[in-house]
C-alpha positions in Angstrom: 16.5 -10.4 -22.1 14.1 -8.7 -19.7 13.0 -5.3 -18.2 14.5 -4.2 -15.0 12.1 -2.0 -13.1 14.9 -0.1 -11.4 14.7 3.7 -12.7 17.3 5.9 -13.5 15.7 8.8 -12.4 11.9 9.0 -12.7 12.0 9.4 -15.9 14.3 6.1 -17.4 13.9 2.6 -17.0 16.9 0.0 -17.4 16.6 -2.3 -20.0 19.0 -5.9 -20.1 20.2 -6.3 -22.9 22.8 -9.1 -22.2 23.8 -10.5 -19.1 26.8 -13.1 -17.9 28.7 -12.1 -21.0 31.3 -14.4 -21.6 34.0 -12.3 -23.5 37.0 -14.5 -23.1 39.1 -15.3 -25.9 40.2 -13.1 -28.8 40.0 -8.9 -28.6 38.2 -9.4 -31.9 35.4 -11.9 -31.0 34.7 -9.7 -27.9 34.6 -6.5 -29.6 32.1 -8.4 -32.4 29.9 -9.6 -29.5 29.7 -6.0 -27.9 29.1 -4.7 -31.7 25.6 -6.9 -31.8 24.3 -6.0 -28.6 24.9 -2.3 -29.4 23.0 -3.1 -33.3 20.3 -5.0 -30.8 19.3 -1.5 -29.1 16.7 1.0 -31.0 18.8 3.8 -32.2 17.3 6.5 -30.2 19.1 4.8 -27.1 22.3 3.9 -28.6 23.9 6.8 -26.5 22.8 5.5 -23.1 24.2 2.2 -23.6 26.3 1.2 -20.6 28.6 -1.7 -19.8 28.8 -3.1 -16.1 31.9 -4.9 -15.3 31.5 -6.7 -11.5 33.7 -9.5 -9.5 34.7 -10.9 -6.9 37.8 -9.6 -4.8 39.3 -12.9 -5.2 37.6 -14.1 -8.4 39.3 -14.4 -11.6 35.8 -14.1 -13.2 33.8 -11.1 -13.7 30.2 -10.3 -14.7 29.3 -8.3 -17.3 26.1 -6.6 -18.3 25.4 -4.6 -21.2 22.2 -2.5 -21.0 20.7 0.6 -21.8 17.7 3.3 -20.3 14.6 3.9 -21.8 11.9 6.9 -20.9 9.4 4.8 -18.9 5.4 4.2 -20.3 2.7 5.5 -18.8 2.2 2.1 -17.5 4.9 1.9 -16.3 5.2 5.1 -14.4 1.6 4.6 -13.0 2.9 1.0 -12.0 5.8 2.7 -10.2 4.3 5.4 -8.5 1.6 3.0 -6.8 4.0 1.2 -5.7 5.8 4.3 -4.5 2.5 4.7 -2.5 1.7 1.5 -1.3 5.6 1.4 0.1 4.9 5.1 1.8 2.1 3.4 3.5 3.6 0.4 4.7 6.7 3.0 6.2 4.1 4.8 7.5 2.3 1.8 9.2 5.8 0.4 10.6 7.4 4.0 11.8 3.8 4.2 13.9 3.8 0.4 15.8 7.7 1.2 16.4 6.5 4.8 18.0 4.2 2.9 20.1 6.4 0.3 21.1 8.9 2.9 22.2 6.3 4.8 23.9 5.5 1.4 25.8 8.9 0.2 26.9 9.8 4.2 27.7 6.9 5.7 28.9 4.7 8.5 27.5 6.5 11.9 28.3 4.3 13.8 26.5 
């Protein structure tokens, strides 16, 4: 399973550990299935496993993930706050050419 870049806080990353779980059928065979993804996590994150149950209003079906957070890398946090950064900037840029517009189709009051 893969890495979700999503952060808990700034300080936690969500790691998939299972995802489209099909637990239909017996209590037992479920329960087992849920036992090997929890012996699949590194101990030290055992407690901040999570289940996410999700359907449709009208869906007999529902889809569930099993994963857990993680204190982020270095990497990972410098990867983050770049892009933390670069997305600041782009707000920045767009918030300024909307201003301008406004001031165009309004007039400049100031």
């Amino acid at each position: 399973m893969g890495l979700f870049t999503m952060t808990k806080d700034h300080h936690s990353v969500r790691v998939l550990v299972a995802d489209y779980v099909d637990l239909d059928g017996s209590v037992d065979a479920a329960i087992e299935k849920l036992e090997n993804f929890r012996r699949s996590v590194p101990e030290e994150f055992v407690q901040t496993l999570e289940l996410s149950l999700e359907s449709d209003y009208d869906s007999s079906y529902a889809n569930v993930e099993v994963f857990y957070w993680r204190p982020e890398t270095t990497e990972e946090r410098a990867d983050r706050e770049q892009r933390e950064k670069e997305y600041a900037e782009r707000t920045k840029i767009i918030r300024r050419q909307q201003y301008e517009a406004m001031k165009k189709e309004f007039g400049d009051e100031n």
